[in-house]
C-alpha positions as CSV (number, residue, x, y, z in Angstrom):
1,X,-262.5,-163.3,10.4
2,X,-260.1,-161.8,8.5
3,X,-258.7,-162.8,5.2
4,X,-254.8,-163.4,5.3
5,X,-254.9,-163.4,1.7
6,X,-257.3,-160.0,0.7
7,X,-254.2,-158.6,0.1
8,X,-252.8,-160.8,-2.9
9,X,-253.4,-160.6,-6.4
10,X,-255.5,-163.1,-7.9
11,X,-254.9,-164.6,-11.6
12,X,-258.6,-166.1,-11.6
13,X,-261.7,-165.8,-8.9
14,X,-265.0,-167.5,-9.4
15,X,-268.2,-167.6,-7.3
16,X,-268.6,-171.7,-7.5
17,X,-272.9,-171.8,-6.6
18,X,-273.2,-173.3,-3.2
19,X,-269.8,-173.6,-2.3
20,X,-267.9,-170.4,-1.8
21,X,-265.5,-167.8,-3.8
22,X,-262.5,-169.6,-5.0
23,X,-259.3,-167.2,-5.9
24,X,-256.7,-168.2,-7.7
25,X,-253.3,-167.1,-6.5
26,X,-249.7,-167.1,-7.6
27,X,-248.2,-169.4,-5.5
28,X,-245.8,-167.3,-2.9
29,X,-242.6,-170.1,-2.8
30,X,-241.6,-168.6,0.6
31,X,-244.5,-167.2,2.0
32,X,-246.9,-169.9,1.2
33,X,-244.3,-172.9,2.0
34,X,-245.6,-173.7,5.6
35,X,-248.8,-174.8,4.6
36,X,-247.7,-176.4,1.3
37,X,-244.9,-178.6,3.6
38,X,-248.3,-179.3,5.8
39,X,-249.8,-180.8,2.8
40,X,-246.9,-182.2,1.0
41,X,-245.6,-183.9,4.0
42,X,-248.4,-186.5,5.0
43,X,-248.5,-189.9,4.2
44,X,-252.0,-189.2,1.9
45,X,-250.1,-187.3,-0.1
46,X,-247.4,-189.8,-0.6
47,X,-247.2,-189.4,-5.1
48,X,-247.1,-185.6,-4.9
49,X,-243.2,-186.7,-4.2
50,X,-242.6,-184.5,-1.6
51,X,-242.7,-187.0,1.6
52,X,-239.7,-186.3,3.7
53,X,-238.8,-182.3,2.5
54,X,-238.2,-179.8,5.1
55,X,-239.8,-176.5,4.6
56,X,-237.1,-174.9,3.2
57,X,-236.7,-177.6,0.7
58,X,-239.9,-177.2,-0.3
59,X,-239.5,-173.3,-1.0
60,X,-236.4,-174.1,-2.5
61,X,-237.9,-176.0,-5.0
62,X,-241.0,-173.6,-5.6
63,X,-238.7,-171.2,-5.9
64,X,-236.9,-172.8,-8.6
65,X,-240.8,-173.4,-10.5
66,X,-240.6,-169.5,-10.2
67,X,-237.9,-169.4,-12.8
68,X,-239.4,-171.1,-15.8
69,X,-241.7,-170.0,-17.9
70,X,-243.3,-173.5,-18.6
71,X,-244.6,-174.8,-14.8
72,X,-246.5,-172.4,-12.8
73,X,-248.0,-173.3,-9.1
74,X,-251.2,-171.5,-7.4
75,X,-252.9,-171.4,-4.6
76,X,-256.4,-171.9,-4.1
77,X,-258.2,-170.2,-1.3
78,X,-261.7,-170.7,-0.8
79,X,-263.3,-167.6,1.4
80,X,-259.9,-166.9,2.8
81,X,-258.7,-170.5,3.3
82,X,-256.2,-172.3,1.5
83,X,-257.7,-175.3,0.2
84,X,-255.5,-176.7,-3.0
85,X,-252.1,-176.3,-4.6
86,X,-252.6,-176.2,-8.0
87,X,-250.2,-176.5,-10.8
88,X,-249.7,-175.9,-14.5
89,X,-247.5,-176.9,-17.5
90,X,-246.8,-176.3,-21.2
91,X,-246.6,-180.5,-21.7
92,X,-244.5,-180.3,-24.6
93,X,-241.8,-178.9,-21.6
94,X,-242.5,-182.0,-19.7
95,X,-241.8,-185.4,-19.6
96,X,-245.3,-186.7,-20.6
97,X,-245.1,-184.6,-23.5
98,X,-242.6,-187.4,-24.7
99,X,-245.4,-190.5,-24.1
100,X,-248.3,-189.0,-26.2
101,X,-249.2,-186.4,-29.2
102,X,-249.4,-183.1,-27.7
103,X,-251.7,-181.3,-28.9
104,X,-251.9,-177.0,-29.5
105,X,-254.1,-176.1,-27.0
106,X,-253.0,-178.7,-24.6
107,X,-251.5,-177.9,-20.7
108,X,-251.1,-180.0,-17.9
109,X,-252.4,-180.0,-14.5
110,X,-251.8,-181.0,-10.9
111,X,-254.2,-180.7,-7.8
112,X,-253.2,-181.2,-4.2
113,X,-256.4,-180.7,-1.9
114,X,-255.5,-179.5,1.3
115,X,-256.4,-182.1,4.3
116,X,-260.5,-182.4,5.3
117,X,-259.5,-181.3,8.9
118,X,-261.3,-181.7,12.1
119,X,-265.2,-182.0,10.4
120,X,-264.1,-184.8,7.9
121,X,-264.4,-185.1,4.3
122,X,-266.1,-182.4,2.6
123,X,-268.5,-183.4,-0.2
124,X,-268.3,-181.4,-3.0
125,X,-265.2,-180.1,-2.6
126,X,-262.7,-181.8,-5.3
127,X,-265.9,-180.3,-8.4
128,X,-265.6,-177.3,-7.4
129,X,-262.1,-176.4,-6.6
130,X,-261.7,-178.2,-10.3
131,X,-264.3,-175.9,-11.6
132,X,-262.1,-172.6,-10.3
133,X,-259.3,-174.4,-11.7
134,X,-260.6,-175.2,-15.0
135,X,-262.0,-172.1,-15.6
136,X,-259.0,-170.3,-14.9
137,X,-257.5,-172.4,-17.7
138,X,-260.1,-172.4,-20.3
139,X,-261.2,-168.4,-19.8
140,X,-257.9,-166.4,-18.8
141,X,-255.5,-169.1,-20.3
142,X,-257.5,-169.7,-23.3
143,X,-256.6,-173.7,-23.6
144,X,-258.5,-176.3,-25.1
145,X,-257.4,-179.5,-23.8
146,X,-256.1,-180.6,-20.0
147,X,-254.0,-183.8,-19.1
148,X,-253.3,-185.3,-15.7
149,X,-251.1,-188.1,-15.2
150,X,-251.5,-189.2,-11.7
151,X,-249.8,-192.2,-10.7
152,X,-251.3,-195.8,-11.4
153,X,-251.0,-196.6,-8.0
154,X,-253.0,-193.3,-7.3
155,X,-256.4,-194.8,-7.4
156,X,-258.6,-192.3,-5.6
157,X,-256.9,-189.4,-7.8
158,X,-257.5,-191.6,-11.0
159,X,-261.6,-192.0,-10.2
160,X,-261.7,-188.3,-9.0
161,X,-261.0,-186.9,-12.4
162,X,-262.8,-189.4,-14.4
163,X,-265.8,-188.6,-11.9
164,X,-265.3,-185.3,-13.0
165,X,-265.7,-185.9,-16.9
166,X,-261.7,-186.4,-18.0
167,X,-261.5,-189.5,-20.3
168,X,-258.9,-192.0,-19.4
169,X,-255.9,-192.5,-21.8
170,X,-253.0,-194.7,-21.9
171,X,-251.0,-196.0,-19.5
172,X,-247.5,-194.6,-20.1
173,X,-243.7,-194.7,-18.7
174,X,-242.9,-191.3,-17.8
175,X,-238.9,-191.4,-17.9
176,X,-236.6,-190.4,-15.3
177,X,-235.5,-186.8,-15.1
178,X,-232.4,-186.3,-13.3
179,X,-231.0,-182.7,-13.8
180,X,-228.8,-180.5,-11.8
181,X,-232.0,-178.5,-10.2
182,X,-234.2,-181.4,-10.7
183,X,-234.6,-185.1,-10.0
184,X,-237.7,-186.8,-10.8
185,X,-238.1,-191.1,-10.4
186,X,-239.8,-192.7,-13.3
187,X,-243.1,-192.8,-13.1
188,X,-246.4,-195.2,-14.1
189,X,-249.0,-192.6,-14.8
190,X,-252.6,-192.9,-16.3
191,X,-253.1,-190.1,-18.5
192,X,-256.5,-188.6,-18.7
193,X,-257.5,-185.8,-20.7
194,X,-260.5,-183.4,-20.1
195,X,-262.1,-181.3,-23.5
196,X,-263.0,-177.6,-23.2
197,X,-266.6,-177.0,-23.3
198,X,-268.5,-176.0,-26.2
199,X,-270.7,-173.9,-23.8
200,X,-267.6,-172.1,-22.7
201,X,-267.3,-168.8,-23.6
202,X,-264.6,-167.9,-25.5
């Protein structure tokens, strides 16, 4: 089978034991927008915020993540398949950098798994695309802290990353954002926070 991706540059690749290679990849806003609207668009993915976006509009506003220097998106392809959208954030850029002490050291996170398909739900999967994801942040990025803030309502999200060692924090208010390129609701999010660790080499 060939790899669709072998071409691209990875920030990040890491041999997860007994899963498979994960690479991290810049996220392409126009080339990579078809399977991101797949995701985006079901109903299971309903607080990503995207429900209802054409493809276009989802380029469009990938494209516009493109131009700051603060939010970044990847793609994370396992053995040639995509398998997660994967964002970062500088959280003192963001809105929930106004509802608790950021930190130096700190950046935020998002993870979108792409749909189990046709063989089910895959065990295993959400620890080790983490793992790539983690790594990427605490060894090329160099950070020492991550927060999520998935919605409250979000309960599957909230007991995946506490599975996965993050510490729950407040619940918080994250405001409105309504700007000419950007409109975010407000939001009820649980923030949870996961430490670099020690073991990590620096």
């Amino acid at each position: 089978m060939t790899d669709p991706y072998a071409d691209r540059t990875a920030v990040h690749e890491e041999v997860v034991d007994g899963f498979g290679t994960v690479r991290v990849l810049p996220l392409d806003a126009k080339g990579d927008a078809e399977v991101v609207h797949g995701w985006v668009s079901q109903e299971r993915a309903a607080f990503w915020g995207m429900n209802g976006l054409t493809v276009e509009e989802v380029a469009g506003i990938y494209a516009h993540m493109d131009t700051l220097a603060t939010h970044h998106a990847y793609l994370l392809v396992k053995d040639g398949e995509p398998t997660a959208l994967f964002q970062t954030y500088e959280p003192e850029a963001d809105r929930v950098g106004e509802c608790y002490d950021v930190l130096p050291g700190d950046i935020g996170l998002h993870l979108l798994l792409a749909p189990a398909g046709s063989g089910g739900s895959r065990g295993g999967w959400t620890a080790s695309l983490l793992q790539a994801a983690a790594s990427y942040v605490w060894l090329v990025l160099g950070r020492q802290r991550v927060v999520v803030d998935p919605d409250v309502r979000n309960g599957k999200a909230i007991e995946r990353f506490l599975k996965q060692g993050f510490v729950a924090g407040p619940k918080v208010v994250l405001p409105e954002v309504n700007l000419p390129d950007v409109h975010l609701p407000e939001k009820h999010a649980q923030l949870a926070f996961l430490l670099r660790p020690v073991a990590c080499p620096a």
